[in-house]
N, C-alpha and C positions, 0 to 999 in steps of 0.2 A: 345861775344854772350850775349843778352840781351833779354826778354820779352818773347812771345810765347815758343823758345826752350831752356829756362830753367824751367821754369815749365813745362815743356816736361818732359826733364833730369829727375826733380826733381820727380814728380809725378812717373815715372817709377821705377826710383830708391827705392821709397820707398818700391817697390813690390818686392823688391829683396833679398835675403840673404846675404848680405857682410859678415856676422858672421859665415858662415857654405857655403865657398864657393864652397864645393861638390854638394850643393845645392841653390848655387845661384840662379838658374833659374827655382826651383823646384815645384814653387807655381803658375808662369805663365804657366810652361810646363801641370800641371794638369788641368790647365783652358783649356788649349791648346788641351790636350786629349780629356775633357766634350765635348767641341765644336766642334769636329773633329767626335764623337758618337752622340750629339745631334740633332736637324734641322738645326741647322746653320743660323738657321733664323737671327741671329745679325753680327754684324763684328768679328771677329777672335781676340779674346784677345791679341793677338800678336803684332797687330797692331802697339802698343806706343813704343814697344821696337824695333819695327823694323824700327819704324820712326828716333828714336832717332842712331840707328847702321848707317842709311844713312847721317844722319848731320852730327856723327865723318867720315862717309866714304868723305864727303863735301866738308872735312875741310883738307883734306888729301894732299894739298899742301908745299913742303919742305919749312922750315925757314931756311934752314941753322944748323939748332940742330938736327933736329928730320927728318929722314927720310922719303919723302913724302908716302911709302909706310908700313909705320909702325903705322899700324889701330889700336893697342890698345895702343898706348902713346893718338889719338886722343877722340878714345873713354873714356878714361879714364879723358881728360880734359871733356870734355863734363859732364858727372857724377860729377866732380870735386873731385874726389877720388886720392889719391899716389899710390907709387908706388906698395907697396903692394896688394891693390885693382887690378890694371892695370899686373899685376898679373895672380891673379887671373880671370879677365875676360879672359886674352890670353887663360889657362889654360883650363878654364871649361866653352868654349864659343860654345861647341858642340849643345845645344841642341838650341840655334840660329839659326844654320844652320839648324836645323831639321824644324825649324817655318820655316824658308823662303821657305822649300823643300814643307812644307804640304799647304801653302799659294798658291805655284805655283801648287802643285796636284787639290787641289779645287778650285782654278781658272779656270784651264783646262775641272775637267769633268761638273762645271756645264756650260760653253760654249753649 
């Protein structure tokens, strides 16, 4: 992985809590909220991390080591974090899910 999707990685990563992984995701999730009560007038802060969860989803082909359906060994390359990181994303990767949930909500009502 070279060029564009690591500065991807990188850039998101930095927005994240590695140190206080109950709140890993706790400083996009509030963007997340603002945007969600705002106009909406811009792109969904979400956006980068949920760009970067579809490249480790990508990538999600077996080697042989690593099972092709084991999303946070990939994701966690992707980031270039251990294992303890990779971890903690399995762990406290809920409110992920909640972006892609509110992505697909506001997708749908402004049709």
């Amino acid at each position: 992985m070279h060029g564009l999707p690591v500065a991807l990685a990188h850039a998101v990563s930095v927005e994240l809590h590695w140190d206080r992984p109950t709140e890993m995701f706790g400083w996009l999730s509030m963007r997340c909220r603002e945007w969600v009560y705002g106009d909406r007038s811009q792109a969904p802060p979400s956006l980068p991390l949920l760009a970067v969860s579809v490249l480790a989803a990508s990538q999600m082909a077996s080697d042989g080591e690593i099972s092709s359906s084991n999303y946070y060994v990939r994701l966690a390359e992707v980031f270039g974090v251990g294992e303890a990181e990779r971890h903690d994303l399995r762990t406290y990767f809920a409110p992920v899910a909640a972006m892609w949930q509110t992505l697909q909500l506001y997708d749908f009502l402004e049709r």
